[in-house]
C-alpha positions as a Markdown table, in Angstrom:
| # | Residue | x | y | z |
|---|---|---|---|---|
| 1 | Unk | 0.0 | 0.0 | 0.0 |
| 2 | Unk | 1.2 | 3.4 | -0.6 |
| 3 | Unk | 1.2 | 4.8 | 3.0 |
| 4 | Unk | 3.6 | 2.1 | 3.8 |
| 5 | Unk | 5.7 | 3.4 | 1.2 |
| 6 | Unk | 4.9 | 7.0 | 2.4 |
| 7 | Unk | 5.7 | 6.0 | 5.9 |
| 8 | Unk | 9.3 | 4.4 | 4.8 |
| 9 | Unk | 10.2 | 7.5 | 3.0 |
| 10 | Unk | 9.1 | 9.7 | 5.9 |
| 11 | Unk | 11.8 | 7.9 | 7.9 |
| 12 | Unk | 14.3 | 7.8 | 5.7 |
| 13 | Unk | 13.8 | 11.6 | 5.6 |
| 14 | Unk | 13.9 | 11.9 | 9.2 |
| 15 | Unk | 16.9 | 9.7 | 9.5 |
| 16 | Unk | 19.0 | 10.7 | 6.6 |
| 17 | Unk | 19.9 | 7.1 | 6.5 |
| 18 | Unk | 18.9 | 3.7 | 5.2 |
| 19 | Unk | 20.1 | 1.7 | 7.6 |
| 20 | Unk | 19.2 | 3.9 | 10.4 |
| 21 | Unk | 15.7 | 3.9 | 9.1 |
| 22 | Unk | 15.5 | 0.3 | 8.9 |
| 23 | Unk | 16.2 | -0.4 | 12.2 |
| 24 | Unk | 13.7 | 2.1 | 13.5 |
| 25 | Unk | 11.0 | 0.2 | 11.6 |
| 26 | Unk | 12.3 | -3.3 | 12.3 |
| 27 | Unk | 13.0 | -4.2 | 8.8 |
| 28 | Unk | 16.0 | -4.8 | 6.5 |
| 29 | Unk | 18.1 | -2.8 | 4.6 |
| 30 | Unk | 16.8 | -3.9 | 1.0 |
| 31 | Unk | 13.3 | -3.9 | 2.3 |
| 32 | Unk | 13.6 | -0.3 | 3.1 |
| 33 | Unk | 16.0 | 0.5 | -0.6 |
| 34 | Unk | 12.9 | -1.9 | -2.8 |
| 35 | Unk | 10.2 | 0.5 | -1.0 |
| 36 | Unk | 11.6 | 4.3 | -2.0 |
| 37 | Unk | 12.5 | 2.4 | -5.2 |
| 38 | Unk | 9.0 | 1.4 | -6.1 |
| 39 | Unk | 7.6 | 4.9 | -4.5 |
| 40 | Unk | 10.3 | 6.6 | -7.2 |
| 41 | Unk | 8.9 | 4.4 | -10.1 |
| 42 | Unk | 5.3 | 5.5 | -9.0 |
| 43 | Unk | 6.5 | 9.4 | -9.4 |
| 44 | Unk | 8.9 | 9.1 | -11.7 |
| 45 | Unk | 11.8 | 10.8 | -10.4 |
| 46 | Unk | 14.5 | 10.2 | -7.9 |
| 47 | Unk | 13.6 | 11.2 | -3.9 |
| 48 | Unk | 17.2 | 11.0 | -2.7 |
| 49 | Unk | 20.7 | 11.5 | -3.3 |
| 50 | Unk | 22.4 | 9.1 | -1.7 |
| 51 | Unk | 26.1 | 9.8 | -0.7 |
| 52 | Unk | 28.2 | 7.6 | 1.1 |
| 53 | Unk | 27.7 | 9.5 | 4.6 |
| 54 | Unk | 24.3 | 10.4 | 4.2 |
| 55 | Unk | 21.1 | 10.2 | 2.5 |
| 56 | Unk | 19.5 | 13.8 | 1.0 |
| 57 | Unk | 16.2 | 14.5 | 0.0 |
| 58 | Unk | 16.0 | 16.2 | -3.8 |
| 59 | Unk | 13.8 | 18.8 | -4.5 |
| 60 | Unk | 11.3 | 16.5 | -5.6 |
| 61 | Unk | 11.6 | 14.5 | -2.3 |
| 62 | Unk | 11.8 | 17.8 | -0.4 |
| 63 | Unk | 8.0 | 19.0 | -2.1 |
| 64 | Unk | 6.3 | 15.3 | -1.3 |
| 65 | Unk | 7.6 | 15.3 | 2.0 |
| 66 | Unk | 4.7 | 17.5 | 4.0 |
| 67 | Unk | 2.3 | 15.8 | 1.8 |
| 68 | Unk | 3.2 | 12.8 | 2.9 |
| 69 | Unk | 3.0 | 13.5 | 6.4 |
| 70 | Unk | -0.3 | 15.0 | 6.2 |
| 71 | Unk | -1.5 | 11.5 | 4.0 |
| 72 | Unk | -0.2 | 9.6 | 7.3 |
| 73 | Unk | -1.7 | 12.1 | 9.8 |
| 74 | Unk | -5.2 | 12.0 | 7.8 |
| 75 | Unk | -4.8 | 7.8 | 7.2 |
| 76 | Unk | -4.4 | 7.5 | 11.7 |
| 77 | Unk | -7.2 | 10.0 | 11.6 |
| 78 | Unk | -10.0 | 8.5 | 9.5 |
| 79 | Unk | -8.7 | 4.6 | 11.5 |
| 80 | Unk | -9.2 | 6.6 | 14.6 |
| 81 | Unk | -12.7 | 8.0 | 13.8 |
| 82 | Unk | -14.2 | 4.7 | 12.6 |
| 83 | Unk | -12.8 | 3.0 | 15.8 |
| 84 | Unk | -14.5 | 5.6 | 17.4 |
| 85 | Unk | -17.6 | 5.3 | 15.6 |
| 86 | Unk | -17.4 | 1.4 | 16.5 |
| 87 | Unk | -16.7 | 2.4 | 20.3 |
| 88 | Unk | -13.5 | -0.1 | 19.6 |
| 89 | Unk | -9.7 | 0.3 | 21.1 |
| 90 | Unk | -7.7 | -1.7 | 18.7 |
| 91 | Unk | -4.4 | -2.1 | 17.1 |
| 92 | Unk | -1.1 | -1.9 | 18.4 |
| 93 | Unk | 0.6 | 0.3 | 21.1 |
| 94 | Unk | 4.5 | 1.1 | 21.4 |
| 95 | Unk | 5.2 | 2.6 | 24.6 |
| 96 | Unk | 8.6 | 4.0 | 25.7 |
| 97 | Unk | 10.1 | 4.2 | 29.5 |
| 98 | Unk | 12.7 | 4.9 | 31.2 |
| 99 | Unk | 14.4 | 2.0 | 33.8 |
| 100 | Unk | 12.8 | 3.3 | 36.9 |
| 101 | Unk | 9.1 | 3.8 | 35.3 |
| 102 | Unk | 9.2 | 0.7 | 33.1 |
| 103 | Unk | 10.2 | -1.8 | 35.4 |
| 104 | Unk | 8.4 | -0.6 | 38.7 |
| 105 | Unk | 5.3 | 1.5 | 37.7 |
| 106 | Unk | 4.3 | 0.7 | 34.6 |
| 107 | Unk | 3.6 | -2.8 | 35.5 |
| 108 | Unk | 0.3 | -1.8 | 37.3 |
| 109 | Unk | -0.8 | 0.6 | 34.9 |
| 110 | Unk | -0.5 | -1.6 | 31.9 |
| 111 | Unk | -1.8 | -4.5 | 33.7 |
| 112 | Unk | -5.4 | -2.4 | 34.5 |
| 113 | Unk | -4.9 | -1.1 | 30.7 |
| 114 | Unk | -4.9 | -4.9 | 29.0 |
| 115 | Unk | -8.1 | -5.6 | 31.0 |
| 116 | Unk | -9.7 | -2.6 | 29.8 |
| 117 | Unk | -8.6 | -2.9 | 26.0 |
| 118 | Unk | -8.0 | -6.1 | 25.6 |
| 119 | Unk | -7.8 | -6.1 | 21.8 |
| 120 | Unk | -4.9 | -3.8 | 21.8 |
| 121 | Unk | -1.6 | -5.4 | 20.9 |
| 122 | Unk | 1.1 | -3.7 | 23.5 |
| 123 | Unk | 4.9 | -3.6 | 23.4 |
| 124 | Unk | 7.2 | -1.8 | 26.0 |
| 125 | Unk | 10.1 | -0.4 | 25.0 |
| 126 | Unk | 13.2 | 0.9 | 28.0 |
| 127 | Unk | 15.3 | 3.2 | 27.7 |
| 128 | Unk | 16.9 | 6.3 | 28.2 |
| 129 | Unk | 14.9 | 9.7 | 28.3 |
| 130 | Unk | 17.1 | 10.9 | 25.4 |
| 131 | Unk | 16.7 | 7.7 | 23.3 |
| 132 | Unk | 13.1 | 7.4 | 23.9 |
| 133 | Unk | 12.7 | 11.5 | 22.6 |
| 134 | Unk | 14.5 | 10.2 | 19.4 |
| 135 | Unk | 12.5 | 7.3 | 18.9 |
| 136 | Unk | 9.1 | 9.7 | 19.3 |
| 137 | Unk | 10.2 | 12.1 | 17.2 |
| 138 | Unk | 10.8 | 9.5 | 14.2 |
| 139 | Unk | 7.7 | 7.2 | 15.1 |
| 140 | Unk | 9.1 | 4.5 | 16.8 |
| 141 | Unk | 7.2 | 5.1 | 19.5 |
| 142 | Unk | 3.0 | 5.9 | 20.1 |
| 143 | Unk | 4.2 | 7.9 | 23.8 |
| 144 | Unk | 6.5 | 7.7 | 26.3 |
| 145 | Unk | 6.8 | 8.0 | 29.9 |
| 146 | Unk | 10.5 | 9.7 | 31.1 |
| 147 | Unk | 11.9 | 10.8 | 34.1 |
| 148 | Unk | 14.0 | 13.5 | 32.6 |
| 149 | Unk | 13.8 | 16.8 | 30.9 |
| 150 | Unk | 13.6 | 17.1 | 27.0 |
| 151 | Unk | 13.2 | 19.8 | 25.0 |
| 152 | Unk | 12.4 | 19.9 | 21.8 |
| 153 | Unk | 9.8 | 22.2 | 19.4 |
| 154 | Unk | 8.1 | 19.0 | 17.9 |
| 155 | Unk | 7.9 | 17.4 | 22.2 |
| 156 | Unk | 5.9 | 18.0 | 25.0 |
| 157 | Unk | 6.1 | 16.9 | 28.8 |
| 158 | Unk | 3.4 | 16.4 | 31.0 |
| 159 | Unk | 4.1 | 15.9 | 34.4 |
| 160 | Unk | 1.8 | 13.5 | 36.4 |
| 161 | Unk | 3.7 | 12.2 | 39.2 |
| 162 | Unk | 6.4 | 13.5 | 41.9 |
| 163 | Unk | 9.1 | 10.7 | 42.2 |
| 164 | Unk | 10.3 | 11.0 | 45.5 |
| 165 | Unk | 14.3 | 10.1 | 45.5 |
| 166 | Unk | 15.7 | 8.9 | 48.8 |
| 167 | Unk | 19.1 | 7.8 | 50.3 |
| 168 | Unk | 19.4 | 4.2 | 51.8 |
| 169 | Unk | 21.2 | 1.7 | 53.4 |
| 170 | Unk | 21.7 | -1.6 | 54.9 |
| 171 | Unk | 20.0 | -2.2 | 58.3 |
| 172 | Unk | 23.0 | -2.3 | 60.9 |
| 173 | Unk | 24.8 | 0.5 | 59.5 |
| 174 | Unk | 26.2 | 3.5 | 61.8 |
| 175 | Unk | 23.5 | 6.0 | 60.0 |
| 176 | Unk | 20.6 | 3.7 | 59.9 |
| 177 | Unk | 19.7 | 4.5 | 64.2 |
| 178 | Unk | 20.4 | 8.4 | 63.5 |
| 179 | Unk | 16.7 | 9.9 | 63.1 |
| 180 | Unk | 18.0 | 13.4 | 61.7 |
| 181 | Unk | 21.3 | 12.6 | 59.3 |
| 182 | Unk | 23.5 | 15.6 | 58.7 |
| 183 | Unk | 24.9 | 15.9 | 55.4 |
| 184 | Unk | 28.3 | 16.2 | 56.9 |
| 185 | Unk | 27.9 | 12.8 | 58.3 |
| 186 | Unk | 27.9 | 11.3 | 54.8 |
| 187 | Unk | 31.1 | 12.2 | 53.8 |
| 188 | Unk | 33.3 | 9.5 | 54.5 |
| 189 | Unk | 30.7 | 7.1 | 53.7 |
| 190 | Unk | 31.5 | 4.9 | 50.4 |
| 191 | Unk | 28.0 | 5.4 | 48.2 |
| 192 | Unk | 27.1 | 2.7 | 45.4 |
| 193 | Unk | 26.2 | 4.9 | 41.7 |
| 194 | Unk | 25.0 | 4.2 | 38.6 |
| 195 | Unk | 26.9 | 4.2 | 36.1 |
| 196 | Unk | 28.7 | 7.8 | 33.9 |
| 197 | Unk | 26.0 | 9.0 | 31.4 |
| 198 | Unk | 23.2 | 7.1 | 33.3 |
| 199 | Unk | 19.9 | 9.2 | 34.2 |
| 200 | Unk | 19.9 | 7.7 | 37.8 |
| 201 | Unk | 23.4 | 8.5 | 37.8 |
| 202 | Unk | 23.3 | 12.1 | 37.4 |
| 203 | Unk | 19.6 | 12.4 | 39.5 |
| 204 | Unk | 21.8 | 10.8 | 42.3 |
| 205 | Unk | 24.5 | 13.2 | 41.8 |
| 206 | Unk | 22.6 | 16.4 | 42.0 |
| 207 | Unk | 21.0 | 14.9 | 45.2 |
| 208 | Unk | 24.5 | 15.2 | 46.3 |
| 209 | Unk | 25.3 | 18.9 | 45.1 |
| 210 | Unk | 22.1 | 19.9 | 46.2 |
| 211 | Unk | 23.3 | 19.0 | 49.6 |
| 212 | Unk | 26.7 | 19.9 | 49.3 |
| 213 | Unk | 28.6 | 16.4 | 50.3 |
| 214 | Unk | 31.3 | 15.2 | 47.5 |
| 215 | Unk | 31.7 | 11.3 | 48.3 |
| 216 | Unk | 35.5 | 10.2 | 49.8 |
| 217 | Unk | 34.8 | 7.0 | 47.1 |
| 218 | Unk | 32.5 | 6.1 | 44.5 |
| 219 | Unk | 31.4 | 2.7 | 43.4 |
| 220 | Unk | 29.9 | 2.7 | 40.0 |
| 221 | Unk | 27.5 | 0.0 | 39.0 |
| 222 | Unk | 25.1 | -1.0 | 36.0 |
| 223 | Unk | 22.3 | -1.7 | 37.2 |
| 224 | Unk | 19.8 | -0.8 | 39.7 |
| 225 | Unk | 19.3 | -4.3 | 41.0 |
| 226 | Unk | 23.1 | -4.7 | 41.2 |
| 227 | Unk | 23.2 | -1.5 | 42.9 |
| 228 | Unk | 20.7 | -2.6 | 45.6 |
| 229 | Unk | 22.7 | -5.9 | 46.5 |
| 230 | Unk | 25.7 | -4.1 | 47.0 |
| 231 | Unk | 24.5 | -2.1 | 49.6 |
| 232 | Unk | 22.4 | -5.2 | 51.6 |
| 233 | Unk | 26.0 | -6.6 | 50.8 |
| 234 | Unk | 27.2 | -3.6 | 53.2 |
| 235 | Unk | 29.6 | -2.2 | 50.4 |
| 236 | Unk | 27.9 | 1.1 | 51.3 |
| 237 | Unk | 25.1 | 4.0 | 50.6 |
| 238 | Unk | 23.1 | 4.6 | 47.7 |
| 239 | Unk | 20.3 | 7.3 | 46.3 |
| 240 | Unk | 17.5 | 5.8 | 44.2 |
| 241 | Unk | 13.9 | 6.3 | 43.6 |
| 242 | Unk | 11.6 | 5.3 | 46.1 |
| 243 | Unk | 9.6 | 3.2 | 43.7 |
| 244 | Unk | 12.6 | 1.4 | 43.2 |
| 245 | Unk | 13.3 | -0.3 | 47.0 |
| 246 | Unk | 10.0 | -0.2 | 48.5 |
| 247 | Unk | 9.5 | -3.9 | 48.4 |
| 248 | Unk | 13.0 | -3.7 | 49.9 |
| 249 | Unk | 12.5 | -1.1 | 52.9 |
| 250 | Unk | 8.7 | -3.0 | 53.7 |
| 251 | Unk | 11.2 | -6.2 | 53.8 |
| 252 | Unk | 13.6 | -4.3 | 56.3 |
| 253 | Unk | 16.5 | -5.4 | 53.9 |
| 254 | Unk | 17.3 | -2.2 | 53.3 |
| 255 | Unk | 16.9 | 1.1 | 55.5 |
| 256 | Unk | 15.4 | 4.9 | 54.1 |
| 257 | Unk | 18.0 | 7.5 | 55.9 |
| 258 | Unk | 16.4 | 10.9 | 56.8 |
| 259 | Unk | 18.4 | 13.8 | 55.6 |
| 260 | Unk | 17.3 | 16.5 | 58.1 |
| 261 | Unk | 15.7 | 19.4 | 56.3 |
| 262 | Unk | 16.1 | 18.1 | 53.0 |
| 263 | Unk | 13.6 | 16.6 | 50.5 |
| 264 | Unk | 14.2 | 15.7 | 46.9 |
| 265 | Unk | 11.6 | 15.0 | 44.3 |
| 266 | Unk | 11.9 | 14.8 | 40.7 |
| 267 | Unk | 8.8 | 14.6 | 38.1 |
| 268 | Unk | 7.6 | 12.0 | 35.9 |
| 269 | Unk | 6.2 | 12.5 | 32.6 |
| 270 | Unk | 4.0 | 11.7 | 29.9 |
| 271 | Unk | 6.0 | 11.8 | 26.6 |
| 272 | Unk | 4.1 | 13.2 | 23.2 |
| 273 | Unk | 4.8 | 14.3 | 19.9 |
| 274 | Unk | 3.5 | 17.8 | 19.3 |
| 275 | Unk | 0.6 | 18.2 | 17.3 |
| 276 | Unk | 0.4 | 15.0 | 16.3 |
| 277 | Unk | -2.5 | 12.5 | 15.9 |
| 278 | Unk | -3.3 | 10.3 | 18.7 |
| 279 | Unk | -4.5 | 7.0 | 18.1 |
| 280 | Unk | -7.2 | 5.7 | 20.6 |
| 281 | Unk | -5.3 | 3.3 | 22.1 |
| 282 | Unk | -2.5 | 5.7 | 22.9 |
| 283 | Unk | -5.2 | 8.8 | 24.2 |
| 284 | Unk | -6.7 | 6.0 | 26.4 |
| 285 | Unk | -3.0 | 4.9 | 27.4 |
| 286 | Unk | -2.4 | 8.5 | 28.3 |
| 287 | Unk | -5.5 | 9.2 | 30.2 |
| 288 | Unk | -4.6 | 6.1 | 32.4 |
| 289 | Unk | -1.2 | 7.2 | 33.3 |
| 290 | Unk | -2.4 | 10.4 | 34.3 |
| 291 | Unk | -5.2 | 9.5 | 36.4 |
| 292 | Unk | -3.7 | 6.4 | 37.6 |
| 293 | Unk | -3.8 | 6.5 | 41.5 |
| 294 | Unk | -0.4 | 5.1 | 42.6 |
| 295 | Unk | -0.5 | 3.3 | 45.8 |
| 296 | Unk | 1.4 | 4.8 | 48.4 |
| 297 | Unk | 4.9 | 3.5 | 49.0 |
């Protein structure tokens, strides 16, 4: 069909690359080449120069290009309105998340959102805020749900929780009997990090700044899980979201540690692509998130 065609070429616009643009859509190389070949036969002239760093659109490809957005915008729009008309919530649904959301929130909000559309076909994508702003921006994605800041024209954030971020350790440690901690306490304290360039990484370290202590070492890890087994290990402190060691802390295998005048949220966010049409599945998705009442931790 020609909106497939239309959608290929889109990417490959956005992308400026074949290859780029075939892994966004999951298919192969030649798949993507046969498809802007057959959409060149069909108007008769060339869409891109291709070099060998990157892929241009021509003039021709540069005048079919909002044309061919609008044909994909008004092809989700008339599948919308009939599913609307049928009162049905079908297809499929590509969410992205970030670590934190994706593996401990998300959970119960997609588990409500399968029984309430149970036709819809769902796949969860995790990853970084930044990655999952590039895979909105080029389609990859229906929305996403991040715990960092983006900003971008074609983006917009909608906050819908406040993600508390707290400090913790393992029960028997010198801190965990103090009911006020004093940030000067913490300094000669090893604390257990994700690792450079992670979001949880830098989160943890402006939790740090904001209370001016500058660790004596620093343990960097991978992951979040292997960062909570080091510290029940007793290899030292660590700063996560609460969401992620609350079935820890109600186990008493780990211990919060109250800072004493300091609180530190962050908010969570509802990822969207500006002024761009919603399927029904992915409005009813975002409406969930929103109004989803979160349990207390």
């Amino acid at each position: 069909m020609i909106n497939t065609h239309l959608h290929v070429f889109a990417m490959v616009a956005e992308k400026k690359s074949f290859s780029r643009a075939a892994e966004a859509l999951r298919l192969t190389q030649p798949a993507i080449s046969q498809q802007i070949h057959t959409l060149e036969e069909y108007y008769g002239t060339k869409l891109f120069e291709r070099t060998s760093k990157r892929v241009e659109l021509t003039s021709a490809g540069e005048t079919l290009l909002p044309y061919a957005k609008q044909i994909l915008d008004l092809s989700a729009k008339s599948k919308g309105a009939l599913d609307d008309l049928m009162g049905r919530v079908t297809g499929k649904l590509t969410i992205g998340a970030t670590f934190t959301i994706g593996e401990y929130i998300l959970p119960q909000v997609l588990a409500e959102y399968t029984q309430r559309f149970p036709e819809v076909e769902l796949n969860l994508l995790i990853h970084n805020t930044e990655e999952i702003g590039e895979m909105m921006l080029d389609y990859s994605i229906d929305a996403g749900v991040v715990e960092g800041r983006l900003q971008h024209r074609h983006l917009t954030l909608t906050s819908f929780l406040d993600d508390e971020v707290v400090l913790f350790a393992p029960p028997g440690h010198p801190l965990a009997d103090v009911s006020k901690v004093r940030a000067e306490q913490l300094e000669e304290h090893t604390f257990i990090l994700r690792e450079a360039g992670s979001g949880t990484r830098a989160t943890a370290e402006d939790y740090l700044q904001k209370i001016g202590v500058a660790p004596r070492k620093i343990i960097s890890i991978g992951s979040t899980q292997g960062i909570k087994e080091a510290v029940e290990a007793g290899m030292g402190l660590a700063i996560l979201s609460k969401w992620c060691v609350r079935r820890e802390m109600l186990a008493g295998s780990l211990q919060r540690l109250t800072l004493d005048g300091f609180h530190y949220t962050r908010p969570l966010s509802v990822l969207e692509r500006a002024g761009r049409f919603q399927s029904r599945a992915a409005s009813e998705f975002v409406c969930l998130v929103q109004q989803y009442a979160y349990p207390k931790a």
